[in-house]
C-alpha positions as CSV (number, residue, x, y, z in Angstrom):
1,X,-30.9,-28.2,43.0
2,X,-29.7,-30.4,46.0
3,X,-32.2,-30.6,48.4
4,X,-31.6,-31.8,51.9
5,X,-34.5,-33.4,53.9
6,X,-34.0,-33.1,57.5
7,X,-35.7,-35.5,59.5
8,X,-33.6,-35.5,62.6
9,X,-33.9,-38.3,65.0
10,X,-36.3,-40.3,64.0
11,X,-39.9,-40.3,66.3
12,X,-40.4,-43.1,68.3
13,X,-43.3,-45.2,66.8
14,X,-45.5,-44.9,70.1
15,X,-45.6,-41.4,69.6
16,X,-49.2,-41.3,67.2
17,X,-49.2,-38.5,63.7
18,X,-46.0,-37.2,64.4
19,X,-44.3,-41.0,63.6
20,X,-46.6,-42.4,61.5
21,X,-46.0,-38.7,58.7
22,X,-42.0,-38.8,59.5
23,X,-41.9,-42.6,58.3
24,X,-44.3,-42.3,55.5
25,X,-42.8,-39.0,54.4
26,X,-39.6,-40.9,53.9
27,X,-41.0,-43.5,52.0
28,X,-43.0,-41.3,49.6
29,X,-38.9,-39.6,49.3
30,X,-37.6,-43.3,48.5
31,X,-40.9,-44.2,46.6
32,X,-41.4,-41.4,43.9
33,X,-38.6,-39.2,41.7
34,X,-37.9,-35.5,41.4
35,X,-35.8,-33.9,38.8
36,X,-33.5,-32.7,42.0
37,X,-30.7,-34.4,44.4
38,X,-32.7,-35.6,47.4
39,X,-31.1,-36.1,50.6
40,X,-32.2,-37.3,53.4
41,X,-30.9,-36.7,56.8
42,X,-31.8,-38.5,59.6
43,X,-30.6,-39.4,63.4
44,X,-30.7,-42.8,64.6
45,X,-28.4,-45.5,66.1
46,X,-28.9,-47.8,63.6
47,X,-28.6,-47.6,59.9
48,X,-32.1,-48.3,58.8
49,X,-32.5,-46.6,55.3
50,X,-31.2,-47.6,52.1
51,X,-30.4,-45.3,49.7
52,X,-31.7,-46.1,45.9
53,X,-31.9,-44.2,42.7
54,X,-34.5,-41.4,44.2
55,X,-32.7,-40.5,47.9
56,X,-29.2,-40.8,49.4
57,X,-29.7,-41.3,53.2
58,X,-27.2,-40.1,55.7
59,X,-27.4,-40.7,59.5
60,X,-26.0,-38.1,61.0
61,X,-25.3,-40.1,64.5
62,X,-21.8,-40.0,63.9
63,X,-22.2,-36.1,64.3
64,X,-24.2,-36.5,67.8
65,X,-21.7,-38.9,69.1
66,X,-18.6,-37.0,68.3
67,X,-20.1,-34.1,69.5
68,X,-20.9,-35.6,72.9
69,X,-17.5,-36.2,73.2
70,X,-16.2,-32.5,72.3
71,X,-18.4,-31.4,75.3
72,X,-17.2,-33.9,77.9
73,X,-13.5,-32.6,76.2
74,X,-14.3,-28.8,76.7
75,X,-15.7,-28.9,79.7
76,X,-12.5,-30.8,81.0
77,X,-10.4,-28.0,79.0
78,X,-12.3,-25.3,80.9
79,X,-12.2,-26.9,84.1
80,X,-8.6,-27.4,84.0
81,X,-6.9,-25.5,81.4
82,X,-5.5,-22.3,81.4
83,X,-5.8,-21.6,77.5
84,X,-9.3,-21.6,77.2
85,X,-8.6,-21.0,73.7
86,X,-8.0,-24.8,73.5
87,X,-12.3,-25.8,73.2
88,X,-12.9,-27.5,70.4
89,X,-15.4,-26.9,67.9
90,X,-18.8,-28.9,67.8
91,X,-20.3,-30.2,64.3
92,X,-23.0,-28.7,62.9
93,X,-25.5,-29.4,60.8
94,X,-25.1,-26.1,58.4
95,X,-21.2,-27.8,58.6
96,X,-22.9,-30.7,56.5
97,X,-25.1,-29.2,54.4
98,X,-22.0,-26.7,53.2
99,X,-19.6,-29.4,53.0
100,X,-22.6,-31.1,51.0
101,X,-23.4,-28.3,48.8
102,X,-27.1,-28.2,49.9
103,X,-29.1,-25.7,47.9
104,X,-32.2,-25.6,49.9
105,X,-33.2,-27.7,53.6
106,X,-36.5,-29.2,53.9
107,X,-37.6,-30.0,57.4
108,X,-40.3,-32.2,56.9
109,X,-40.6,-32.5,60.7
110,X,-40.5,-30.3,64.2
111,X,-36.9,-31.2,64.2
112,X,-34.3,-28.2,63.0
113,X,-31.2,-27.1,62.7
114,X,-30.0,-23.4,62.5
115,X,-28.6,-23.1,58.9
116,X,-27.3,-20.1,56.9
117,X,-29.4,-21.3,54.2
118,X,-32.9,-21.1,52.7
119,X,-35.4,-23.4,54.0
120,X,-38.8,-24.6,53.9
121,X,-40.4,-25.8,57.2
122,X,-43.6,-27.9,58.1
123,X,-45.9,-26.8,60.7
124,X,-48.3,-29.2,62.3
125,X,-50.7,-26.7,64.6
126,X,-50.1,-23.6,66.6
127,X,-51.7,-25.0,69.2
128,X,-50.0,-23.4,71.9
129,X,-51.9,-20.1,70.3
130,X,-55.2,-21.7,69.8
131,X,-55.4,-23.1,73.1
132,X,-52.7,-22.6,75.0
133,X,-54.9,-24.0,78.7
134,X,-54.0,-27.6,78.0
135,X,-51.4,-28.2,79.8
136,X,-49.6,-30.4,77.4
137,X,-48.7,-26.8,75.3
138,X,-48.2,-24.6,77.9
139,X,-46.1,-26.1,80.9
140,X,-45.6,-29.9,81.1
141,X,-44.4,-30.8,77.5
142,X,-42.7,-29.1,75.1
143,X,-44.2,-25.8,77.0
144,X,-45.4,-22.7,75.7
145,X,-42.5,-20.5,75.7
146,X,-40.6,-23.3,73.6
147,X,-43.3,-23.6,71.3
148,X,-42.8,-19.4,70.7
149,X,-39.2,-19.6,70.8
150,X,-39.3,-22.3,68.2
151,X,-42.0,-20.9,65.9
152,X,-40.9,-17.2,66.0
153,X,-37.5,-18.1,65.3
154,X,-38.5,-20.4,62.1
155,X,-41.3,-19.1,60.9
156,X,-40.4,-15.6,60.3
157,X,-37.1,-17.4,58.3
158,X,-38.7,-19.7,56.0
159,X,-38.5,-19.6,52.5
160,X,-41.5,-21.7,52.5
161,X,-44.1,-22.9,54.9
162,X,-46.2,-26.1,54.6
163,X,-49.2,-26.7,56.5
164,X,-52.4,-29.1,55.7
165,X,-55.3,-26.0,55.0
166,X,-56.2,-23.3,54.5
167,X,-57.3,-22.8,58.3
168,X,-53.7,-23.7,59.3
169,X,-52.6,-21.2,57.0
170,X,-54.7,-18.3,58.5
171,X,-53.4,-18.9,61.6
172,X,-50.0,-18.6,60.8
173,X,-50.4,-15.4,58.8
174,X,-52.1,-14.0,61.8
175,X,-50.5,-14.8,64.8
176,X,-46.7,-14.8,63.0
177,X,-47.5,-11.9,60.3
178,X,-46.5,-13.7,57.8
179,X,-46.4,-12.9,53.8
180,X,-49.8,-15.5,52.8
181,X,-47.8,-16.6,49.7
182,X,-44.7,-18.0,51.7
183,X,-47.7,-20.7,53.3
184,X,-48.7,-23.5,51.2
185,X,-51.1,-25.7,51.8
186,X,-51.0,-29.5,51.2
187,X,-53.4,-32.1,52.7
188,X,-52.3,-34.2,55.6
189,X,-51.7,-37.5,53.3
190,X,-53.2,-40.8,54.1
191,X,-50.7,-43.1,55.4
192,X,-49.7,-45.7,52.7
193,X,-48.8,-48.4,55.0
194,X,-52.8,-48.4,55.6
195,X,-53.4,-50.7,51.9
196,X,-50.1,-52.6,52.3
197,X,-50.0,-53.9,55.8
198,X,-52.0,-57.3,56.7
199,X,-54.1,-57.0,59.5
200,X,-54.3,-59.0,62.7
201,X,-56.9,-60.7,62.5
202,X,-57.0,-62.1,66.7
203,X,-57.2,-58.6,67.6
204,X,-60.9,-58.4,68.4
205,X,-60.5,-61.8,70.7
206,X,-57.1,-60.2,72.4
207,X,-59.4,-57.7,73.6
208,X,-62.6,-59.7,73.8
209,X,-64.9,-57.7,71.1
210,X,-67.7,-58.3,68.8
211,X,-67.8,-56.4,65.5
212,X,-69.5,-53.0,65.3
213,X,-70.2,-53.6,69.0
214,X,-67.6,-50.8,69.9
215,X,-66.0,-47.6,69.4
216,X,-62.9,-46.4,68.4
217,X,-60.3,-44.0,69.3
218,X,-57.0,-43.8,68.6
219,X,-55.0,-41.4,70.4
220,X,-52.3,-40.9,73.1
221,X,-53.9,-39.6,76.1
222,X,-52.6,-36.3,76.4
223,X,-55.4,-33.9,77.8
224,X,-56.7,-32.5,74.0
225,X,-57.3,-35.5,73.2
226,X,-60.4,-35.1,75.1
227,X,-61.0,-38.7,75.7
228,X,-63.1,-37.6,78.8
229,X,-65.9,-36.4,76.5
230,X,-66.4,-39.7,74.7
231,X,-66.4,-41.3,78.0
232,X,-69.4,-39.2,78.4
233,X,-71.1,-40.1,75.6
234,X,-70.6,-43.8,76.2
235,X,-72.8,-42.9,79.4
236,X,-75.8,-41.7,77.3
237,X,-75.7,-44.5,74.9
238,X,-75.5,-46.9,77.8
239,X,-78.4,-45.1,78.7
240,X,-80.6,-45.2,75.2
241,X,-79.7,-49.2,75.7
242,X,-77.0,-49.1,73.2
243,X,-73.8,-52.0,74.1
244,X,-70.9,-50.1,73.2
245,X,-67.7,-50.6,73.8
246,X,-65.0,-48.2,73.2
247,X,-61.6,-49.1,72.6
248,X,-58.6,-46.3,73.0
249,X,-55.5,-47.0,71.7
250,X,-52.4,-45.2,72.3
251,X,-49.7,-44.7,75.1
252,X,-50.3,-42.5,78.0
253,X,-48.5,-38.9,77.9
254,X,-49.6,-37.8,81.8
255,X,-53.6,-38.1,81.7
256,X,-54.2,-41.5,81.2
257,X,-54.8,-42.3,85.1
258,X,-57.0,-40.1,85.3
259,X,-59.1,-41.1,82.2
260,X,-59.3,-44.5,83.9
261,X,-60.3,-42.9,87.3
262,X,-63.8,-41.4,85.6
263,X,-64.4,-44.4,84.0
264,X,-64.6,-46.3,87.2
265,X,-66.8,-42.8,88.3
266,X,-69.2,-43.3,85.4
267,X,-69.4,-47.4,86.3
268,X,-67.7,-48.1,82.9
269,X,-65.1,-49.8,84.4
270,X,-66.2,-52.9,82.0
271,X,-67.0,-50.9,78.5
272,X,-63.8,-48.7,78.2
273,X,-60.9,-51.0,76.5
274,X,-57.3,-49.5,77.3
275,X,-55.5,-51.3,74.4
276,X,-52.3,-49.4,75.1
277,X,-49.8,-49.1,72.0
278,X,-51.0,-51.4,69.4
279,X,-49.3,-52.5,66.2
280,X,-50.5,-51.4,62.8
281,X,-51.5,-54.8,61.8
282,X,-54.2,-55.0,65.5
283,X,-54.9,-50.9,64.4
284,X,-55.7,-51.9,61.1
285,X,-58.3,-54.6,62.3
286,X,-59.8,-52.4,65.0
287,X,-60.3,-49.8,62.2
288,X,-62.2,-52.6,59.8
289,X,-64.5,-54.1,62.7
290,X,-65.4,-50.7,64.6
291,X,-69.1,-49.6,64.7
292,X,-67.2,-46.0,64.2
293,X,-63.7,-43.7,64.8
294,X,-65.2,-41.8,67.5
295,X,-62.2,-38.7,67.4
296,X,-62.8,-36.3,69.8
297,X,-59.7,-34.3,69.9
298,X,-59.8,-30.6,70.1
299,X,-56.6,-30.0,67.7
300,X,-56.2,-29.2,64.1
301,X,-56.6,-28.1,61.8
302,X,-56.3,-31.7,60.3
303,X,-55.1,-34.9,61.7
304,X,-54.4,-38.5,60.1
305,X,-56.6,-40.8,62.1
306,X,-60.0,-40.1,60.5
307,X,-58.4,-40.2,56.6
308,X,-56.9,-44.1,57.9
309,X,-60.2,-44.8,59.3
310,X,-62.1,-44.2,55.6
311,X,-59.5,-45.8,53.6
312,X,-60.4,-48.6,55.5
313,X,-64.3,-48.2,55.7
314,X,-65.0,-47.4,58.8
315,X,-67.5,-44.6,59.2
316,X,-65.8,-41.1,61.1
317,X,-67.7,-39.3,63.7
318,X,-65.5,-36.3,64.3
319,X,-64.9,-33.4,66.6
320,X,-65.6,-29.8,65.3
321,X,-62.2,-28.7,65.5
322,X,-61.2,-26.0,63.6
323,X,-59.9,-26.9,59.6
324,X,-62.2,-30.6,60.1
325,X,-64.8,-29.6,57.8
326,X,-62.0,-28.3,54.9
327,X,-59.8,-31.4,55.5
328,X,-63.1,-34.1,55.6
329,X,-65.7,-32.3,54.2
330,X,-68.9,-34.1,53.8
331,X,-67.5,-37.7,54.1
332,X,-67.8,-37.2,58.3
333,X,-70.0,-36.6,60.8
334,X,-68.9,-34.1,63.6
335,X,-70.3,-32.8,66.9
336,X,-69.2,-30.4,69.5
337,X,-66.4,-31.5,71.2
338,X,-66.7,-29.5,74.3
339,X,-70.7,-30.8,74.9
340,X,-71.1,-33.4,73.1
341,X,-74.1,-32.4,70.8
342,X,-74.6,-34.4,67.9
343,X,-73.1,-37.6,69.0
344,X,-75.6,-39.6,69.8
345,X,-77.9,-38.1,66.5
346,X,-74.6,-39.2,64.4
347,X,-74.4,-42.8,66.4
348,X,-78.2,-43.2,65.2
349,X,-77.4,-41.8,62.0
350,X,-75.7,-44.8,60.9
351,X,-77.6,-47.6,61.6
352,X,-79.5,-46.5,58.5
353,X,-77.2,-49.1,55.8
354,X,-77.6,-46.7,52.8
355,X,-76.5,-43.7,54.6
356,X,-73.8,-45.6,56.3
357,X,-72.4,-47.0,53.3
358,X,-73.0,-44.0,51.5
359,X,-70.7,-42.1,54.0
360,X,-68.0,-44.7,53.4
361,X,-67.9,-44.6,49.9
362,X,-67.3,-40.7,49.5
363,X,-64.9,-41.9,52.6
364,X,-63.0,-44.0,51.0
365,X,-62.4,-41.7,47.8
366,X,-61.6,-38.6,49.8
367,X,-58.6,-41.1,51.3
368,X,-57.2,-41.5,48.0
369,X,-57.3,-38.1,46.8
370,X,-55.0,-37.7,49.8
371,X,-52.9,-40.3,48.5
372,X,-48.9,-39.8,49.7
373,X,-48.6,-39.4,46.3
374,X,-50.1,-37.0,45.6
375,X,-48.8,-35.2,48.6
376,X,-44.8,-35.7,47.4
377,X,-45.7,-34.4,44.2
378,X,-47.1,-31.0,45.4
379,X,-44.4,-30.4,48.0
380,X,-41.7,-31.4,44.8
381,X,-43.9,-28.6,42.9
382,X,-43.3,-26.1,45.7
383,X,-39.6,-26.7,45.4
384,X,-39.5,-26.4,41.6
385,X,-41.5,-23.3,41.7
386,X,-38.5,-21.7,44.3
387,X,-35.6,-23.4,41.9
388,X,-36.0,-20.0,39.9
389,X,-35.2,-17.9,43.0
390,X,-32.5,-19.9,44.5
391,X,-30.8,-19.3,40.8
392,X,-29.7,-16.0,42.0
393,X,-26.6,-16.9,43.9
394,X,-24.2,-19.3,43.9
């Protein structure tokens, strides 16, 4: 078969999960073979992939800009035309894949297309179901009746659905009704860049830290990111006589003022670190010298953080958000996100060395068995398994 990846335009890199899985999906496509035609399509104003023997890339920016002119042309042609007959057509992306002789579309992202075609789709959360109070899913972001529009046009559609467990799976079958064989379930992978990239080793005197004397979180600061609760924490440690720091990474998304406003509440103006958007070489360091990935989010049902945090050997203390325990199992500690219980027990926990270093051990191996390659080869096994089925027609 010829498979089409869609990608669309590609995430910016100071957007968290979403960018670092749409780059390292690619590379898995450019990194390991399949018996089928791969390619990928992406969106971008520079030509940044090169195809090789595994992938053909196209960037499909040609498309957006010609069709940016049609609409300036039509809407002249309507405004001052009498043969409205005249519009032009836009290009589509089911134009491509036909005039491409796509058998079957994978969008390995949130980004679609309409296509008179089968397809498989990723989905990330349904969080807008789960917990649709936070503002970020219901009515400042990409809002709640977008989110419905979206998912209960695709989902219902798809030939295929991917999603990282078997928690994300239930909640697709129950809120969308969907047949449970059309969901698979493959593992968030851990990123590869993660073993390959160098770290920066002036990070902990850019922002003047001791090793293990801090926490870490890396997240952009929308509101379920709960950063607020770790801030709390940090407040009962101070007050056991624990010096913590703890460092948050990431780009504000609308609630980062007021993040910085309760720290200077809780007099932690001086132990709360807000390191912005950092490069993976200064993440990579933070992750190697942190007491701990302190991730509080109330999202899943799996996210990448804590699996870069093991490969690297650096202990997780994790929210109890639905789908942690099946994606991290035993190689974590968790509390409750919305009081906090536990946290301070796990923060003890591992000043014993033998647990500690227990915990990263069985860390460090669950990250591999989430290796990206593992994680190509299942979704290349998902589309052999459908190769029989798309054999029907022509």
């Amino acid at each position: 078969m010829k498979i089409g990846f869609y990608a669309g335009r590609l995430i910016s890199k100071d957007i968290g999960g979403g960018s670092v899985f749409q780059y390292n999906f690619i590379e898995c496509l450019k990194k390991y073979s399949s018996k089928h035609e791969i390619v990928v399509y992406y969106i971008s104003d520079n030509d940044i992939f090169e195809s090789n023997k595994n992938v053909t890339f196209i960037n499909l920016n040609y498309m957006y800009k010609a069709n940016k002119k049609l609409k300036k042309k039509n809407f002249l042609l309507r405004l001052f035309s009498k043969n409205r007959k005249n519009n032009k057509y836009l290009i589509t992306f089911n134009d491509i894949i036909k005039q491409d002789k796509i058998d079957l579309v994978y969008y390995m992202t949130l980004s679609h297309q309409k296509v008179e075609a089968p397809f498989i789709m990723t989905v990330w959360d349904l969080a807008q179901r789960e917990q649709p109070y936070f503002p970020e899913v219901s009515y400042t972001d990409w809002t709640f009746d977008s989110r419905e529009e979206f998912y209960g046009y695709y989902i219902p559609r798809a030939s295929r659905i991917i999603i990282g467990n078997n928690e994300g799976k239930s909640q697709i079958c129950k809120f969308y009704n969907v047949n449970e064989d059309l969901v698979k379930t493959i593992p968030m992978p851990t990123p590869e860049y993660i073993y390959t990239t160098k770290e920066d080793e002036n990070v902990l005197l850019k922002f003047s830290l001791e090793k293990n004397k801090y926490l870490l979180y890396p997240a952009q600061f929308w509101a379920h990111k709960n950063h607020i609760r770790l801030l709390r924490e940090l407040v009962t440690l101070k007050q056991e006589n624990y010096d913590f720091k703890i460092v948050f990474t990431g780009s504000d998304k609308g609630n980062m003022d007021y993040i910085k406003r309760k720290a200077k509440e809780l007099n932690l103006e001086h132990d709360v670190v807000f390191a912005g958007f950092v490069t993976n070489q200064e993440l990579i360091s933070l992750y190697k010298n942190a007491y701990a990935l302190t991730y509080a989010s109330y999202l899943g049902p799996d996210n990448i953080p804590p699996l870069e945090a093991m490969a690297l050997g650096c202990p997780v203390i994790c929210s109890d958000f639905k789908g942690a325990r099946e994606q991290l199992k035993d190689c974590a500690l968790y509390f409750n996100p919305a009081t906090g219980e536990n946290f301070y027990e796990n923060i003890k926990k591992l000043e014993d060395e033998s647990f500690k270093n227990s915990l990263i051990q069985k860390g460090e191996v669950l990250a591999k068995e989430y290796c990206s390659e593992n994680y190509i080869k299942k979704v290349y096994e998902i589309i052999d398994d459908f190769a029989a089925i798309r054999e029907c027609w022509d």
